[in-house]
PyMOL CGO cylinders between C-alpha atoms (Angstrom):
from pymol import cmd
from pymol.cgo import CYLINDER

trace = [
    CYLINDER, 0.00, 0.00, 0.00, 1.62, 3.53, -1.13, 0.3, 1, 1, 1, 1, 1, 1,
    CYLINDER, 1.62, 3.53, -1.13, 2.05, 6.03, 1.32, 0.3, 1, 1, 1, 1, 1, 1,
    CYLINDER, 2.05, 6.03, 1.32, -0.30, 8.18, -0.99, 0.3, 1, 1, 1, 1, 1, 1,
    CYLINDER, -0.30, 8.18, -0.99, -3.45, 6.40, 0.68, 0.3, 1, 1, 1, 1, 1, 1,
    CYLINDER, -3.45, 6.40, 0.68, -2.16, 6.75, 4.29, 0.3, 1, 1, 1, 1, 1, 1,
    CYLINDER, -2.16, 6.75, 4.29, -1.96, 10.72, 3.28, 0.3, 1, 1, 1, 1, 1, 1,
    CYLINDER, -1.96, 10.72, 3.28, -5.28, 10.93, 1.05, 0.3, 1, 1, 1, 1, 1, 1,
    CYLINDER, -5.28, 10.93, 1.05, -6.85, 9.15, 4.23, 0.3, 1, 1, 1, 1, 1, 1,
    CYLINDER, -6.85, 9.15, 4.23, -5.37, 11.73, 6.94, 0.3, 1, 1, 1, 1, 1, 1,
    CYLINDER, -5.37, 11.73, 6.94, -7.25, 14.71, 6.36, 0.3, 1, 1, 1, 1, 1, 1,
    CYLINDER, -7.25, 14.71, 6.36, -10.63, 14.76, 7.32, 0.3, 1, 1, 1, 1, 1, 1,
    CYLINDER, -10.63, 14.76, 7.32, -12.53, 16.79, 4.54, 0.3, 1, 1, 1, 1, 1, 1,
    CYLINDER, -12.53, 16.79, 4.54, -11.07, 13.77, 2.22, 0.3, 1, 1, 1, 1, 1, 1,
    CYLINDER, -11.07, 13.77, 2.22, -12.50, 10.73, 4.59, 0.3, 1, 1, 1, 1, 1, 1,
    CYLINDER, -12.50, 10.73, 4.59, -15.68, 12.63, 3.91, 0.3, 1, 1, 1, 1, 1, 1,
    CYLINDER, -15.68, 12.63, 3.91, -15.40, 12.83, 0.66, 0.3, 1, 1, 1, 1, 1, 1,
    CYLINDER, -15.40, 12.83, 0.66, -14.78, 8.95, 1.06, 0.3, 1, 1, 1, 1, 1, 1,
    CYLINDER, -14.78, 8.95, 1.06, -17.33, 8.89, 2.97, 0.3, 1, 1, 1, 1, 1, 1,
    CYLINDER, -17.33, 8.89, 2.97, -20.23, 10.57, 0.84, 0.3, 1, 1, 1, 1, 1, 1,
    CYLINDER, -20.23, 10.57, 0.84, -18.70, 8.39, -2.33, 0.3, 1, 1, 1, 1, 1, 1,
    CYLINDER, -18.70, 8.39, -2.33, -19.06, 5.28, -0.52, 0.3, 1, 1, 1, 1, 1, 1,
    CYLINDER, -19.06, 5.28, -0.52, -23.30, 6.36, -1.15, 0.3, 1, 1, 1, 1, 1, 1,
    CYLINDER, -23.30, 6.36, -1.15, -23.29, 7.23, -4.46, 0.3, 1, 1, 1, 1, 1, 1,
    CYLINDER, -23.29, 7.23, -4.46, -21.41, 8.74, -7.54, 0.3, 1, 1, 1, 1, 1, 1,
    CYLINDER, -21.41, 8.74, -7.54, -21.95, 12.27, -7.22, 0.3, 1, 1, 1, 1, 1, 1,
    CYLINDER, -21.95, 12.27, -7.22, -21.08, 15.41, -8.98, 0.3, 1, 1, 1, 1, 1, 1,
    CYLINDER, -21.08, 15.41, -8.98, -17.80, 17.91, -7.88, 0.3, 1, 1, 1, 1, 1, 1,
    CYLINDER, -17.80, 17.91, -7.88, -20.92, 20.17, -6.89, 0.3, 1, 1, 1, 1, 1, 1,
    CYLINDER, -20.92, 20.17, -6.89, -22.88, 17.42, -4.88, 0.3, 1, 1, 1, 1, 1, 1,
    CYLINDER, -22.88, 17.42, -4.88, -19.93, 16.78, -2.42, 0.3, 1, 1, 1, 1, 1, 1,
    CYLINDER, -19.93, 16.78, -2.42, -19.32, 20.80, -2.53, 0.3, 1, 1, 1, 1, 1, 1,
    CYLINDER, -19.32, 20.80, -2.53, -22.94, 20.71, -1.07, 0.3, 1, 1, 1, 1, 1, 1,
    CYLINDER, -22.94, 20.71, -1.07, -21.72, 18.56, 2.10, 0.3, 1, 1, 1, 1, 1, 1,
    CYLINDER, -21.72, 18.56, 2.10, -18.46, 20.57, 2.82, 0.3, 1, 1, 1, 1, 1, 1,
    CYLINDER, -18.46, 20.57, 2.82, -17.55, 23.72, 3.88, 0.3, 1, 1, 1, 1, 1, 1,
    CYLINDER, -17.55, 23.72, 3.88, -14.69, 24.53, 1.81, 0.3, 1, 1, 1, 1, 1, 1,
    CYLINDER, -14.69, 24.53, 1.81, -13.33, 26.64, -0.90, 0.3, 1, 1, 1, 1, 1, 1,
    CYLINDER, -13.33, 26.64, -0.90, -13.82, 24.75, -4.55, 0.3, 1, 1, 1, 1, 1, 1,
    CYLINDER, -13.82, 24.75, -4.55, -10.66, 25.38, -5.41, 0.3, 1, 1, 1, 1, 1, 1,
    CYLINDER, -10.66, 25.38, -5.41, -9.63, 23.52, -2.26, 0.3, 1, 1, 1, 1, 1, 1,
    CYLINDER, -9.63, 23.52, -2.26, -11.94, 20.84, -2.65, 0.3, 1, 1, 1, 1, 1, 1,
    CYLINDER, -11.94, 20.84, -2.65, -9.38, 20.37, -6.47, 0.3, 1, 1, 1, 1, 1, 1,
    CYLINDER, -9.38, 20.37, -6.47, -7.06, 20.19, -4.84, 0.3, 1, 1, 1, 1, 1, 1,
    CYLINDER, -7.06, 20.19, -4.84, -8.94, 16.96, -2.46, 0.3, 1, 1, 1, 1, 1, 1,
    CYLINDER, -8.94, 16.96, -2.46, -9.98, 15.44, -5.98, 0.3, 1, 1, 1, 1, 1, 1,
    CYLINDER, -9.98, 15.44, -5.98, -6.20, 15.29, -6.98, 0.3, 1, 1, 1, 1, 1, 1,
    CYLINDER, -6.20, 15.29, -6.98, -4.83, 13.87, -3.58, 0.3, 1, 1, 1, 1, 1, 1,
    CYLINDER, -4.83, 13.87, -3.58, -7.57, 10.77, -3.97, 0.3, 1, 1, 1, 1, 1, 1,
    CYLINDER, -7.57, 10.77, -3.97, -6.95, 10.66, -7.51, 0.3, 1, 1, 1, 1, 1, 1,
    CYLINDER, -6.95, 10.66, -7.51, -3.48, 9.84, -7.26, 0.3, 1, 1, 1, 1, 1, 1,
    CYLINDER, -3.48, 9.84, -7.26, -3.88, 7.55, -4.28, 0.3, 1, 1, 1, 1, 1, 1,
    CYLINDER, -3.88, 7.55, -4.28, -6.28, 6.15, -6.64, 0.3, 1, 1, 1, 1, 1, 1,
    CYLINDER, -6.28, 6.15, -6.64, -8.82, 5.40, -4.15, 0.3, 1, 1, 1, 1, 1, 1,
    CYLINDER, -8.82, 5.40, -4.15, -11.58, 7.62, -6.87, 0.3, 1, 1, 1, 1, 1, 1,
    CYLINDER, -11.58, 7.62, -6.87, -12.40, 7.62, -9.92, 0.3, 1, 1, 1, 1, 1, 1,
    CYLINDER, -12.40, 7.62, -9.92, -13.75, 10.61, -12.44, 0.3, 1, 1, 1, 1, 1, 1,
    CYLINDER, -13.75, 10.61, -12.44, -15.68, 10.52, -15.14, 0.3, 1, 1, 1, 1, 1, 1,
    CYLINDER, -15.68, 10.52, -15.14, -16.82, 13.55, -17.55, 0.3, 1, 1, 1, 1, 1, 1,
    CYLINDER, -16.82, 13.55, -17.55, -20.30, 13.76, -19.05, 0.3, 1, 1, 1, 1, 1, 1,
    CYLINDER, -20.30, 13.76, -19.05, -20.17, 17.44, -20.64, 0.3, 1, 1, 1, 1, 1, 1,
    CYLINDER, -20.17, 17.44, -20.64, -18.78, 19.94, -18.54, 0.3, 1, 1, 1, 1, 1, 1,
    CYLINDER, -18.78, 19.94, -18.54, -19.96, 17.62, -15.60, 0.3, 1, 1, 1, 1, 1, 1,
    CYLINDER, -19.96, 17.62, -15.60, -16.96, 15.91, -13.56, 0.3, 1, 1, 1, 1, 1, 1,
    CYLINDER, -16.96, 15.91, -13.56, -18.53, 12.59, -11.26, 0.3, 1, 1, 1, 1, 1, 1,
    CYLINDER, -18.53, 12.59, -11.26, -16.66, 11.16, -8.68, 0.3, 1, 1, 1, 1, 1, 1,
    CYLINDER, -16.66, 11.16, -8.68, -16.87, 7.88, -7.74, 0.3, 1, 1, 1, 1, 1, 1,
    CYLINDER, -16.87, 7.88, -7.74, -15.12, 5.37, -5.08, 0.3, 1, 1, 1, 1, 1, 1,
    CYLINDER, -15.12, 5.37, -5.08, -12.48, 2.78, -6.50, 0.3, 1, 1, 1, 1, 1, 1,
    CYLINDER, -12.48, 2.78, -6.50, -13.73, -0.19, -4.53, 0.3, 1, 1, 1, 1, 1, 1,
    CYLINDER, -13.73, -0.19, -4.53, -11.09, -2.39, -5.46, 0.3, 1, 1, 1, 1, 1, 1,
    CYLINDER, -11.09, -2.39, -5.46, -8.55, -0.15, -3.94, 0.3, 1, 1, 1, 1, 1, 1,
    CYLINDER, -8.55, -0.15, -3.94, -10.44, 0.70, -0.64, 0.3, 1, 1, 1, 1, 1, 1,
    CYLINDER, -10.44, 0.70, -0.64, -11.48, -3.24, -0.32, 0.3, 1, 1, 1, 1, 1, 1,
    CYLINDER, -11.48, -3.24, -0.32, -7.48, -3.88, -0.61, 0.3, 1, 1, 1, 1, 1, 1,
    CYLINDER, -7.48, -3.88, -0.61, -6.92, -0.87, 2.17, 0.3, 1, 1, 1, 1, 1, 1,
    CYLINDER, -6.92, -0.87, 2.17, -9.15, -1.99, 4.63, 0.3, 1, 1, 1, 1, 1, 1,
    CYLINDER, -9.15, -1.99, 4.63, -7.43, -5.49, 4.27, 0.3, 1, 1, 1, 1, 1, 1,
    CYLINDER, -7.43, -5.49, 4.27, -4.82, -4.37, 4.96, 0.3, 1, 1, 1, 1, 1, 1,
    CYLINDER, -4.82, -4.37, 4.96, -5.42, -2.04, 7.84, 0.3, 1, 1, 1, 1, 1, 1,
    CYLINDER, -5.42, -2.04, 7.84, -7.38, -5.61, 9.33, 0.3, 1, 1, 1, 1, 1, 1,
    CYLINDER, -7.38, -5.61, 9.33, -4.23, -6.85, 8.85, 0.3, 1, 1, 1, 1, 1, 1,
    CYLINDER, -4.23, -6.85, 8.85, -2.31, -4.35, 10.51, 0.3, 1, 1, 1, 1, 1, 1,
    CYLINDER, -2.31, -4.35, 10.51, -4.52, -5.24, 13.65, 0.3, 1, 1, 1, 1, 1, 1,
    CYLINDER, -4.52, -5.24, 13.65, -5.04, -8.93, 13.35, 0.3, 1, 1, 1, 1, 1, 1,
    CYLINDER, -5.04, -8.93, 13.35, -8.56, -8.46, 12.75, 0.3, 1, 1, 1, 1, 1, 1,
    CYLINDER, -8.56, -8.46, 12.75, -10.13, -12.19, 10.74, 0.3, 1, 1, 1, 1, 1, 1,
    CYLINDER, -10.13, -12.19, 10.74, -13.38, -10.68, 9.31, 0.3, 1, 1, 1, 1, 1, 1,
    CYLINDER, -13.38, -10.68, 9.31, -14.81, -14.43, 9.24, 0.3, 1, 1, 1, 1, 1, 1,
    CYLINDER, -14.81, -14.43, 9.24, -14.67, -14.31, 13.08, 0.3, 1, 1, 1, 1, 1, 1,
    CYLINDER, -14.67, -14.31, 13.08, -15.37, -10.54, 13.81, 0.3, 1, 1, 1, 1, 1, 1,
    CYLINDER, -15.37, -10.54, 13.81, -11.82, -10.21, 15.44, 0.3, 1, 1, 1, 1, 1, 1,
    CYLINDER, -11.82, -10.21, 15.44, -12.22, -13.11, 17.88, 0.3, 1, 1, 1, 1, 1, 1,
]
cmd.load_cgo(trace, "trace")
């Protein structure tokens, strides 16, 4: 795992970001909607997750959606369980 993720992950406007994705595919705008942050600083979120790779971005017009690689958080969260021992199949036990 890249340190990339470890620093997309440490700021908390970006786990929200995570967090909102993890819903639904939604718009630069959308997720604006949820935050309380400058747009230009919410780029500059989109590019940190981008090149941790843990979202993706598709264009439909001048519309940018964001969406949540799965495969990449799925492999995170492995590992993370893995930092801690955690055995989903038993729920830690």
């Amino acid at each position: 795992m890249s340190e990339s993720i470890f620093k997309a992950m440490a700021d908390p406007n970006r786990r929200e970001i995570l967090r909102l994705l993890a819903k639904k595919t939604m718009s630069a705008g959308e997720i604006a909607s949820y935050l309380s942050i400058a747009k230009s600083t919410l780029s500059s979120h989109f590019t940190i997750l981008k090149k941790a790779d843990l979202i993706r971005e598709e264009r439909d017009g001048t519309t940018i959606y964001y969406s949540l690689n799965l495969s990449v958080v799925e492999e995170v969260m492995a590992t993370v369980m893995g930092l801690f021992n955690i055995d989903k199949s038993n729920n830690g036990k």
